[in-house]
N, C-alpha and C positions, 0 to 999 in steps of 0.2 A: 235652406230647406223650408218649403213655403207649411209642411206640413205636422204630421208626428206619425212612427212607423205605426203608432196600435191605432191609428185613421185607416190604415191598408185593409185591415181587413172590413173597411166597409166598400171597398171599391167592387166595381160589376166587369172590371176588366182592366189590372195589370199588365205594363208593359217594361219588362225587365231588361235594359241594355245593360247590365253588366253582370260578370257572374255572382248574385247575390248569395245562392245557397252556400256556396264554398265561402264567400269573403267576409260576407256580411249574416252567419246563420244566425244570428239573435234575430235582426232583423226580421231576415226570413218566415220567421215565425208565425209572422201575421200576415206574410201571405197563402200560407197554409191556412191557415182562420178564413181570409177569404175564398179560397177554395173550395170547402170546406161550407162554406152558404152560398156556393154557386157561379164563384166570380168563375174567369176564364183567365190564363197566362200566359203572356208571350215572349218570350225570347228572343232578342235578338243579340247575335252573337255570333266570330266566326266558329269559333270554338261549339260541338255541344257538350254539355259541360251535366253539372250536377241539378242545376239550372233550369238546363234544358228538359231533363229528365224530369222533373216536377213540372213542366209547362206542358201546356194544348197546343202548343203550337211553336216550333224553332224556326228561326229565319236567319241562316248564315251571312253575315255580309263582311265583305272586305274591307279590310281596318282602312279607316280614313274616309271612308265617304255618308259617313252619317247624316251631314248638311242634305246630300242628296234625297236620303232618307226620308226623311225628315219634312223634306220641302217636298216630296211626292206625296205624302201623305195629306199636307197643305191641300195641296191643288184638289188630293181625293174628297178631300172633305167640303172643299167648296163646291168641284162639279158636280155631288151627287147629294146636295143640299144637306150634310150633317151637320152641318156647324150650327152653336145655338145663338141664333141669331139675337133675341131680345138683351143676351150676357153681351152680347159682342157690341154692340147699337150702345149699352148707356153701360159699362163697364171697359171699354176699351175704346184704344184711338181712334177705330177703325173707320170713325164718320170724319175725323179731322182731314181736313185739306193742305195737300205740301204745296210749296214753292210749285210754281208752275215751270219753273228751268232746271227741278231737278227731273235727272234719268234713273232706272232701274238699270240692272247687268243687264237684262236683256235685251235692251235698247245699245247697251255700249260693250259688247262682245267681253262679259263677263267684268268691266270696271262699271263704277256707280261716278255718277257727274260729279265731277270738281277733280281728278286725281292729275297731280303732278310725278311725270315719270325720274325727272330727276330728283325729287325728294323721295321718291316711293312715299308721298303721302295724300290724303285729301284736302282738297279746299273746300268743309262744308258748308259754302254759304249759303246753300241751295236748300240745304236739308233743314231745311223749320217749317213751320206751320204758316199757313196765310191768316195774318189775323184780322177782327173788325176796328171798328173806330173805336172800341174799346180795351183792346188790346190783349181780348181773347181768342182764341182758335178758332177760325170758321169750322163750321159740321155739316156735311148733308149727312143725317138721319136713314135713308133711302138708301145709302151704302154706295149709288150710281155715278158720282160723277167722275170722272176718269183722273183727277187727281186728289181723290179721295186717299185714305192708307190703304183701307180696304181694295181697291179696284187695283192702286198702284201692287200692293201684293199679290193680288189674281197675275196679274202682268208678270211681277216677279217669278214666280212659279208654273207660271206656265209653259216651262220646256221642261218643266220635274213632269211627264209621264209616266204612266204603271211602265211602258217599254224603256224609256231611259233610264228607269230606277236599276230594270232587270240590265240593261246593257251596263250600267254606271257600279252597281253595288254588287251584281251577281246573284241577285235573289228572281229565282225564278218568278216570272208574273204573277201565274195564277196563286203562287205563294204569299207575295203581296197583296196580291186583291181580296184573300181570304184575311190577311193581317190586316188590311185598313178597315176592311166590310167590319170585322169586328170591333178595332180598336176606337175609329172614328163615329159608330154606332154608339158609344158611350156617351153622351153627350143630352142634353136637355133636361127639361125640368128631372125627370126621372130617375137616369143612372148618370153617372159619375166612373171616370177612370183615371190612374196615376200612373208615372210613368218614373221610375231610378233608374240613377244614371251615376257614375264614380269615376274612378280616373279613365278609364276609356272613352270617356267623351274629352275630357279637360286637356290631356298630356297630347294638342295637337298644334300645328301653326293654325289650325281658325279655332281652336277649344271652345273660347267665349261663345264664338257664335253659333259652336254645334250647342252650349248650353240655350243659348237665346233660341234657335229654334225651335228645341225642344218645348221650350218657355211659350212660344208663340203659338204649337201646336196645341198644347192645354188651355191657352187665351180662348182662342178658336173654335174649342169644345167648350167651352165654359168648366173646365177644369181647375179653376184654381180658386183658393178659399171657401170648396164645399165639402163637405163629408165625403169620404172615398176617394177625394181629385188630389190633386197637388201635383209637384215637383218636390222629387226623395232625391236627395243628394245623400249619397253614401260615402261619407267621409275613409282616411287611410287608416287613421287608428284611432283611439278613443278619447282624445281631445286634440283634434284635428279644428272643431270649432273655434275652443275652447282658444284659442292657444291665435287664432285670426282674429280672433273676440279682442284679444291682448295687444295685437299689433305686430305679431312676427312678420306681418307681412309691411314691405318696405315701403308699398305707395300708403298704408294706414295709418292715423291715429288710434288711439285702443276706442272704441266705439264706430267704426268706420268714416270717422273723419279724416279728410284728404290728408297730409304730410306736405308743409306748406313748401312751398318752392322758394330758395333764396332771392331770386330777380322777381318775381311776380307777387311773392307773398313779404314785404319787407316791414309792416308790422303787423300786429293783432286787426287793425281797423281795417286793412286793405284785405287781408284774409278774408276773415267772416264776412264782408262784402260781396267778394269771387266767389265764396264756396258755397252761401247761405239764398236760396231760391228765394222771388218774392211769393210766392204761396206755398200750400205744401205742410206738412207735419214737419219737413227741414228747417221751416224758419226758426224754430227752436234751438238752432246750432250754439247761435252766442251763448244760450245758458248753458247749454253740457260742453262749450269747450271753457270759458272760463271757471265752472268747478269742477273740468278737471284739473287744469290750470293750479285750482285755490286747492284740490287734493297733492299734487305733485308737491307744490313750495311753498304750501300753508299760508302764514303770515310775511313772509319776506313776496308774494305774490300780492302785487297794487294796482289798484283802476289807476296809478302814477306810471307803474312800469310793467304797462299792457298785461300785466300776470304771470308775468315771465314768458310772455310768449318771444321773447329775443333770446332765450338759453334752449329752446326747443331745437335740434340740429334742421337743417333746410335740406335739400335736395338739392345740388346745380340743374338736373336734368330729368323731366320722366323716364327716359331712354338710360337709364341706371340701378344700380343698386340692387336687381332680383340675384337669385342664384345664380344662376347664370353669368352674365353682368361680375361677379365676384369674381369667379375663378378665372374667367379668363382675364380681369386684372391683375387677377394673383400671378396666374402664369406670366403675365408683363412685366412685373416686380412695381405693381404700383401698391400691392399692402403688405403691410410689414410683420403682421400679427395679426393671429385669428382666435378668438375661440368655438369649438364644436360642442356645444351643449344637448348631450341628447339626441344626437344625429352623426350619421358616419356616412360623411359622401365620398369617400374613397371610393364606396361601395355605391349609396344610393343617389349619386350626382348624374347627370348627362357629360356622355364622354369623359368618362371615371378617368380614361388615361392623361387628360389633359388635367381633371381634377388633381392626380397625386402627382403628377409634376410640377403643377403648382405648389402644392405642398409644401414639397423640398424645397422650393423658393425662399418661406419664410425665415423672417429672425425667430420669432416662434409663436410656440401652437402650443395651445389649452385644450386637450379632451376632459369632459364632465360626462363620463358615462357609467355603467353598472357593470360592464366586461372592458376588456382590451380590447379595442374595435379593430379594424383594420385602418382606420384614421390615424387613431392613434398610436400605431407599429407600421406607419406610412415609412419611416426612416430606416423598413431593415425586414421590408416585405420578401416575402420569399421565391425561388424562380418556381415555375410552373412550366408546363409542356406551352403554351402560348405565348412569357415574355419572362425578364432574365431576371436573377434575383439584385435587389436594393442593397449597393455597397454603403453603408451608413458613413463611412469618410467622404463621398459623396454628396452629401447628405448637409447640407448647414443650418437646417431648425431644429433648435431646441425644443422639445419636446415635453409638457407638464400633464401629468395624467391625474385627473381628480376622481376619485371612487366615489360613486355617486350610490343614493338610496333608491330601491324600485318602490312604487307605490304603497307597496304592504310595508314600510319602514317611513313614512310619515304621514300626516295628515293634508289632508289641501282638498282640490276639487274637480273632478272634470266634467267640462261640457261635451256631450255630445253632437251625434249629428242633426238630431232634433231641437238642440241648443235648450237642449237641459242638461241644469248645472246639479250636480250629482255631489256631494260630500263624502269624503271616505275616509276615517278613522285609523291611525299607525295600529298595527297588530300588534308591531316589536320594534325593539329599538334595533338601528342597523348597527352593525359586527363594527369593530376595530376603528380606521380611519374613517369610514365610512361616513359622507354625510349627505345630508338631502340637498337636491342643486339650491333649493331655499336657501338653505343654510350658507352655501358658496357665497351667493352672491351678495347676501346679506352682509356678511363678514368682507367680503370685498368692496363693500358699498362705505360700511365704517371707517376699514381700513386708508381706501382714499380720502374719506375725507375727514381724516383727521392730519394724510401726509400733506393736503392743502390747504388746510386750518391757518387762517392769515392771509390767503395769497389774497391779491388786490386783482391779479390780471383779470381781465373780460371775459374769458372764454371759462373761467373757472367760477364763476359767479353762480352757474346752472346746479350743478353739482353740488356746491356746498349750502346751495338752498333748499335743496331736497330734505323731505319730511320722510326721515329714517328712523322710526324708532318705533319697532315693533319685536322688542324686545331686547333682553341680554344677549344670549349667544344664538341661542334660532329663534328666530321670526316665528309670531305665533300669528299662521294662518287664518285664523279669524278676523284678528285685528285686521289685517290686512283685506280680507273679504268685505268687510264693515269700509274700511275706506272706499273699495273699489263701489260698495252698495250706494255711498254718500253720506253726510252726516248735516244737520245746521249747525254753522259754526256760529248764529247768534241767534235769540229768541226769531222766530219767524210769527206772522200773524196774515190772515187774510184781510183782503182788500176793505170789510166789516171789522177789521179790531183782533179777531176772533184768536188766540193765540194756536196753531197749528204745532211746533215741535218748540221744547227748551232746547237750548244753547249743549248740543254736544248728541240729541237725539239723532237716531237712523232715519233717513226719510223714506218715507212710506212707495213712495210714485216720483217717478221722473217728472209730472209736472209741474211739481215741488221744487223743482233746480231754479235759480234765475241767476242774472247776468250780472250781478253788482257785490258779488265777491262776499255773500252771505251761505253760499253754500259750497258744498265741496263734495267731487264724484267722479272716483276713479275713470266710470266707464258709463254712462248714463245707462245704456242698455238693463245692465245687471241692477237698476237703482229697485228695489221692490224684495231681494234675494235675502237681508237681512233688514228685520224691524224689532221693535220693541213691542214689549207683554204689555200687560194690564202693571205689572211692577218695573217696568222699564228695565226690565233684562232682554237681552240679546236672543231673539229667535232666530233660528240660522233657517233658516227655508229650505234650502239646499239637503238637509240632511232629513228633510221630511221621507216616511215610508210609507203611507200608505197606501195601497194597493187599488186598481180600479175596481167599480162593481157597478152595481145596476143603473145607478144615480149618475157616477161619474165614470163614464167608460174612458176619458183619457186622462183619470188619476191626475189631478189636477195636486192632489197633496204627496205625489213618489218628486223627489226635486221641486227644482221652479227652474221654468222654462222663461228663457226672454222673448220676450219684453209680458213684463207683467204677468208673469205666468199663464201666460196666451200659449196656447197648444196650437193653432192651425190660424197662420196669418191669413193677412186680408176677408178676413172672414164676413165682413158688408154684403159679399159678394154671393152668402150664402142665401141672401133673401132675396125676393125682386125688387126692383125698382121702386116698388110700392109698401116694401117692408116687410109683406107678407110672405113665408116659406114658400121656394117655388113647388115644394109639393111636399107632399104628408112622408113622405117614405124619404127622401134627402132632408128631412127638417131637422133642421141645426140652432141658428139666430134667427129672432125677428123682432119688432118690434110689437110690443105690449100697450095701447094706447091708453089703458086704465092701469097699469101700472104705477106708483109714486115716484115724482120727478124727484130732482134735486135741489127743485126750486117750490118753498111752501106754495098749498094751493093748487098747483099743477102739477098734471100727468102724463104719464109716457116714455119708455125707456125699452132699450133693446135688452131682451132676455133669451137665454137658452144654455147650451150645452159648454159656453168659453166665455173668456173673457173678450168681451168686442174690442175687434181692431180700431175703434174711436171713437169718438165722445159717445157715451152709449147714453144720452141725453138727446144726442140730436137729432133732430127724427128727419123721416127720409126724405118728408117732402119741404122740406132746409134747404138754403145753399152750401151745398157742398153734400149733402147728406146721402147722393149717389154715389159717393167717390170712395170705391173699396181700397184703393192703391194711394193711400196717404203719403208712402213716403217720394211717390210722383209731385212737381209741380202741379200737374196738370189731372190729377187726382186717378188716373185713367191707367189700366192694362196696355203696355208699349208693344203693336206690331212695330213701328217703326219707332226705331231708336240706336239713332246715331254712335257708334264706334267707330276707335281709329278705321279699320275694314270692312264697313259701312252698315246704311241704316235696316238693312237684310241680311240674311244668313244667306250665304253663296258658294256653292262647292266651288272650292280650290282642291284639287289632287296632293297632296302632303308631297314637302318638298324633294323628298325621292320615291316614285314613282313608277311602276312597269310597264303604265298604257299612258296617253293624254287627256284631257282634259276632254268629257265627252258632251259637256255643255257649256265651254266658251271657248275661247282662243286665245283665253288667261290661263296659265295652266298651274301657277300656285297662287297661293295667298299676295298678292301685288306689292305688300303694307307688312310682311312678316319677317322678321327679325333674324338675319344668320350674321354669326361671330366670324371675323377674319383669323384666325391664329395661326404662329408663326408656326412653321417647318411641317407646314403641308397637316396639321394635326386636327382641320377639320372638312376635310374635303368629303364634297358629295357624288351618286352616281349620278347618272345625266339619265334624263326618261328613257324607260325600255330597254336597259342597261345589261347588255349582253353578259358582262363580267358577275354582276349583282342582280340578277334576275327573281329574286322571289321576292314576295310579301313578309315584315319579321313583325310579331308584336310582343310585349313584353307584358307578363300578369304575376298572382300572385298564386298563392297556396292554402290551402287551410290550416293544412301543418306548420308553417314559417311565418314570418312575422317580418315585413320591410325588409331592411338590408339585411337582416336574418341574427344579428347582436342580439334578439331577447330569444332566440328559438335553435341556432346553429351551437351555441354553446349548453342548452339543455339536453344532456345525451338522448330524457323521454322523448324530446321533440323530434331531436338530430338526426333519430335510428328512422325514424317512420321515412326517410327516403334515403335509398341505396347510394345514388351520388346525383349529382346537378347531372340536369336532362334536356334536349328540346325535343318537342314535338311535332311530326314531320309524317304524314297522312302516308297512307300504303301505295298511292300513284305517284307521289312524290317518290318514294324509299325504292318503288321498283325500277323508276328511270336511271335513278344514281346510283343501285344494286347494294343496298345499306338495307341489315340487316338489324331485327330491334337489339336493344342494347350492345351495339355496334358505337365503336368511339367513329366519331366525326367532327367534321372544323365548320364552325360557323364564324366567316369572316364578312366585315364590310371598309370602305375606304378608310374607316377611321380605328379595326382592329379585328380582332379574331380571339374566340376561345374554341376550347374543348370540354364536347361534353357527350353523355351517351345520349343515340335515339330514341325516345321512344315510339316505336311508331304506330299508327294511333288510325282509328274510322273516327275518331272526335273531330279531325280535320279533313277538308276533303276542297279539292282541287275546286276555283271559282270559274267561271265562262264570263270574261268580260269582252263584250262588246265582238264575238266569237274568236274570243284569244282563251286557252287555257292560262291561266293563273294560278302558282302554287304560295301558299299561303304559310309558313310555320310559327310557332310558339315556343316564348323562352321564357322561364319564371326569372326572377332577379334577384334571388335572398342569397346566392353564394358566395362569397370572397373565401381569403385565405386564410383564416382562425377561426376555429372549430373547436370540436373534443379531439383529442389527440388520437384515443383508442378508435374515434369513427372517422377514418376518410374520407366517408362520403358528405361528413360535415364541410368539408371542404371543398372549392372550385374555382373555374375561372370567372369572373366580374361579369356579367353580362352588360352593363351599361358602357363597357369597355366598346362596344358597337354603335352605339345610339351617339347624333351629333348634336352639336351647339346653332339649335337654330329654334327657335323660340314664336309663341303668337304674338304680335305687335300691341296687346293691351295690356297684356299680366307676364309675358314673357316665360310661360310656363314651357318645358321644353316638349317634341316630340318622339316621343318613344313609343307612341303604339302604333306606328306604321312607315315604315321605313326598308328598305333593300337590303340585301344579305346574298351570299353565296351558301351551299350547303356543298361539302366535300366527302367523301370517305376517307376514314381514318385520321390521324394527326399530321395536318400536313401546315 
């Protein structure tokens, strides 16, 4: 999230793609504040929703073709001259010159130049910059030369028509042309518009790039790092950040550092060489990876023995290791043991029935949760009107179930979507067995390594060097925050003498880390989160409250937001060229030229409303001092930029489909990722699939909570819905003679439940390309453990439908748009 939600309500025209009001209503808030002084909202969405209902404006459109969206809006903004051209010209690539032999899609019937049909992958050699004798990026300035990004992107999008949009997405024209006239009207020194977006853009085979589009439409406008612009990513739950911050994610290191490759990455030097840009705010890698390095294994970590970076586990392959990628190993019997901490994909996985059949595969299985999830009672699931009940003889994983603490029973932290880190306080101590997942793993951390205490072998060396000691029996979260912040692990001094921190101090700033094994930092990001008083006690940042007002409207003291308690990234971008505000009414940063440098004697420094996205010494007319996008090599806002499925966002149709592809003769994603699994368990329908004819997408509720473990077991939560539902529009419900709260089977090749209609004018038949299209809706918080006394706490899986076929970057799977049958009755 480039931005912070309480920036929203400075925006002059919100564009909502997902249901905010319902999912995200804290959020929400501020765009009622915007409202409220004027702004305008827009909705897009198939569903109208609650959303909807609060916006000026709904634009239905058919799951899956956001790209197309997306890149109509492009083209509108360029043919009818919105775009802010002076942002775009010295804030983005758009004067850079590509390879003169690469192609656009629409030069190569929806593929980009270099693609290999039997690797289904790209050859990018094409895709770089032309550089000079000096080995930086040619630019015309001018925007004109035909192999400019700028011109190459006119090119690209120019078969996104207001008419192909209407044939492609189902949004009436004139409905569009009211949504762009408005949305792309935001734009220049003036006003400012934002644009969220949450898993209905993400859970597709091209996700990344329906995000990058999005990303490149605010480029465009000069939307991003000013007052009211940005990109709102509205995370699933409430450290969703927080928790990517850390590294759940399998290509991550905790700071977004790559996860080195065993063949390419084979020590620390050949690493930080591959991964480390020669320009850029990146080149600073070697310092936050070697302390974290020097946080991880302390003093047994040596400029002798790379810092342990040989006990870090490698990767064999990018093409591994997501969710995805797991289970259907599991299902193969390639892993032996799992644990599920916090998460129950029985329920919340793609192609749940291949999930729990995996399962059953294991020797065994660890749940760490607050309830009995359906994870965890995979071994003795019960039958349901859709599939038969789990004989536990059956059945060969042992099963260990850890009763774990909810929030209000320990201390710790969450980051949000705004990636502020939030502190929260135990209320009570948790009941009986009960302990905080802290606590699990802490005690399992001890535990092993006191059973390897001695060993000699190589692969145990990692483990018993680890810096474990943050307490007797629970980990006291501070300590641990303090690590993750950084500490100098000996006197430090500047480059003058000047002593900067004693030997054991928090550092103040990330650019306090360096590379020779003097400092130490969990996560570089968060370095800034804990510092020390005037008496060298521990100030926890994170637990700051105070509130925004006049002075500070984004409450710079409620949390600390990374990096540096920077509220709205890339924010260089919020001045011109010249430093100066591009106008009185967006004025955010600029440069003060009588202000006191940092250098005696000399003046001038970037002041205003945040903390500057970079040196806020260096003035603009610097080298480098134009460059809002630091953590770019090339300092610059990326139209083009190269992913495995390529350097543009390109509608591909989702891999199950009811029409074809009405802007290439590629008809999915070329580069996107579907799993083989054995006994037919994930077969798809074929385009325009007579059997599987509708549009399905899957959302959430206000009322329930992900796979529904913190909300299906609170009866208060549980009652407020009667039983799991889909919903299925009154043109839909009168073809198939389904009446509302009528049981009926929603089936696809890879399963079927049962649930009641609701039948609903929220949904309503699309007209693609003059084909009727019926579209329905399924929430996904139901499995089979509940409150006992509510039934309706109870239901069949809904991801029981959704397949194993994944985007080819991040592997996230697709579930908001996919093929379905709807039936009457239980059939």
């Amino acid at each position: 999230m480039t931005t912070n939600l309480i920036d929203i309500q400075n925006a002059d025209v919100i564009m909502a793609t997902s249901n905010m009001a319902e999912n995200h209503p804290v959020g929400f808030q501020f765009v009622m504040k915007a409202k409220e002084r004027g702004a305008k909202l827009i909705h897009v969405d198939p569903r109208f929703t609650r959303t909807s209902a609060a916006a000026d404006m709904h634009l239905p459109l058919r799951s899956g073709t956001n790209i197309a969206f997306f890149g109509g809006l492009i083209k509108y903004a360029i043919d009818n001259n919105l775009y802010f051209k002076d942002y775009v010209v010295h804030y983005t690539n758009a004067s850079f010159l590509i390879d003169p032999e690469f192609k656009t899609a629409t030069d190569l019937a929806g593929l980009f130049e270099g693609f290999d049909e039997a690797k289904r992958a790209y050859d990018q050699k094409s895709w770089k910059y032309q550089l000079d004798t000096e080995g930086n990026p040619k630019r015309d300035l001018t925007l004109r030369d035909p192999q400019s990004v700028f011109q190459l992107m006119r090119r690209q999008y120019n078969r996104y028509t207001v008419e192909m949009v209407e044939r492609v997405c189902g949004i009436p024209k004139e409905k569009f042309i009211a949504a762009a006239t408005l949305f792309c009207g935001a734009s220049g020194p003036e006003k400012t518009g934002t644009i969220t977006y949450a898993l209905n853009l993400t859970q597709h085979t091209n996700g990344v790039e329906n995000i990058r589009a999005l990303c490149m439409l605010q480029l465009l406008l000069g939307n991003v790092g000013r007052p009211g612009g940005g990109v709102v990513a509205l995370r699933g739950h409430a450290n969703v950040q927080g928790a990517t911050d850390l590294a759940v994610l399998y290509q991550d290191l905790p700071g977004y550092h790559p996860t080195p490759l065993r063949d390419a990455h084979p020590d620390l030097k050949t690493y930080l060489e591959k991964t480390t840009p020669k320009s850029g705010f990146v080149v600073n890698r070697p310092k936050w990876v070697v302390s974290m390095l020097k946080a991880w294994y302390g003093d047994k970590a040596t400029r002798e023995n790379d810092y342990g970076f040989d006990w870090i586990p490698k990767r064999a392959a990018a093409d591994a290791y997501s969710q995805q990628h797991i289970f259907v190993d599991m299902y193969n019997g390639k892993i032996k043991g799992f644990f599920a901490i916090g998460q129950n994909p029985a329920v919340g996985g793609s192609n749940t029935r291949v999930v729990r059949e995996a399962l059953h595969k294991l020797d065994w299985l660890v749940v760490q949760d607050i309830f009995l999830t359906e994870t965890a009672e995979v071994w003795k699931a019960p039958a349901s009107s859709s599939r038969a009940a789990v004989n536990p003889k059956d059945v060969k994983t042992e099963v260990f179930f850890l009763p774990a603490a909810p929030a209000a029973e320990k201390d710790g932290t969450l980051t949000n979507t705004m990636r502020l880190i939030q502190w929260h306080d135990k209320a009570v101590d948790p009941p009986g067995d009960v302990r905080s997942d802290a606590e699990h793993i802490y005690q399992l951390g001890r535990r092993l390594k006191t059973l390897y205490a001695g060993s000699k072998a190589k692969r145990d060396q990692g483990l018993l060097a680890l810096t474990w000691d943050y307490g007797d029996k629970h980990p006291s979260i501070l300590k641990v925050l303090v690590e993750m912040n950084g500490i100098a692990l000996e006197e430090l001094k500047d480059k003058d003498g000047k002593v900067l921190y004693k030997k054991g101090d928090p550092l103040r700033t990330f650019a306090d880390l360096r590379d020779d094994g003097t400092t130490a930092s969990g996560i570089w990001i968060y370095t800034g989160v804990t510092v020390a008083d005037a008496e060298g006690k521990i100030v926890n940042r994170a637990a700051g409250r105070k509130k925004a007002d006049d002075k500070d409207y984004l409450a710079h003291g409620w949390g600390w937001s990374w990096p540096a308690n920077r509220r709205i990234l890339y924010n260089r971008a919020a001045a011109a060229p010249d430093g100066r505000p591009w106008s009185e009414k967006k004025k955010f940063l600029w440069w003060d030229p009588e202000a006191p440098s940092n250098v005696p004697d000399k003046k001038g420094r970037w002041v205003g409303l945040d903390v500057p996205d970079f040196n806020a010494f260096l003035a603009p007319d610097a080298k480098g001092g134009d460059n809002p996008y630091i953590m770019r090599a090339d300092g610059k806002g990326a139209f083009f930029g190269p992913l495995l499925d390529g350097p543009f966002p390109e509608h591909y149709e989702p891999m199950e489909s009811p029409v074809k592809n009405l802007l290439s003769k590629t008809q999915n994603n070329p580069t996107a990722k579907l799993w083989k699994v054995g006994e037919k368990r994930n077969e798809l329908a074929g385009v325009g699939s007579t059997e599987y004819p509708y549009v399905i997408t899957t959302y959430r509720l206000t009322e329930h909570h992900l796979s529904g473990v913190m909300s299906r077991n609170l009866p208060l939560l549980a009652e407020l819905f009667e039983s799991h539902f889909a919903e299925i529009s009154h043109e839909l419900a009168r073809e198939l003679g389904i009446e509302n709260g009528e049981r009926v089977t929603v089936m696809t090749p890879r399963g079927k439940i049962h649930v009641k209609a609701m039948v609903t004018r929220r949904l309503k038949p699309f007209t693609i390309d003059g084909k009727t299209v019926h579209q329905i809706g399924v929430p996904w918080h139901w499995g089979y453990n509940g409150v006992p006394a509510l039934p309706g706490s109870k239901g069949d899986i809904t991801n029981d439908l959704s397949a194993n076929v994944g985007d080819p970057n991040v592997f996230i799977q697709e579930s908001k748009a996919f093929l379905c049958n709807v039936k009457k009755g239980v059939v």
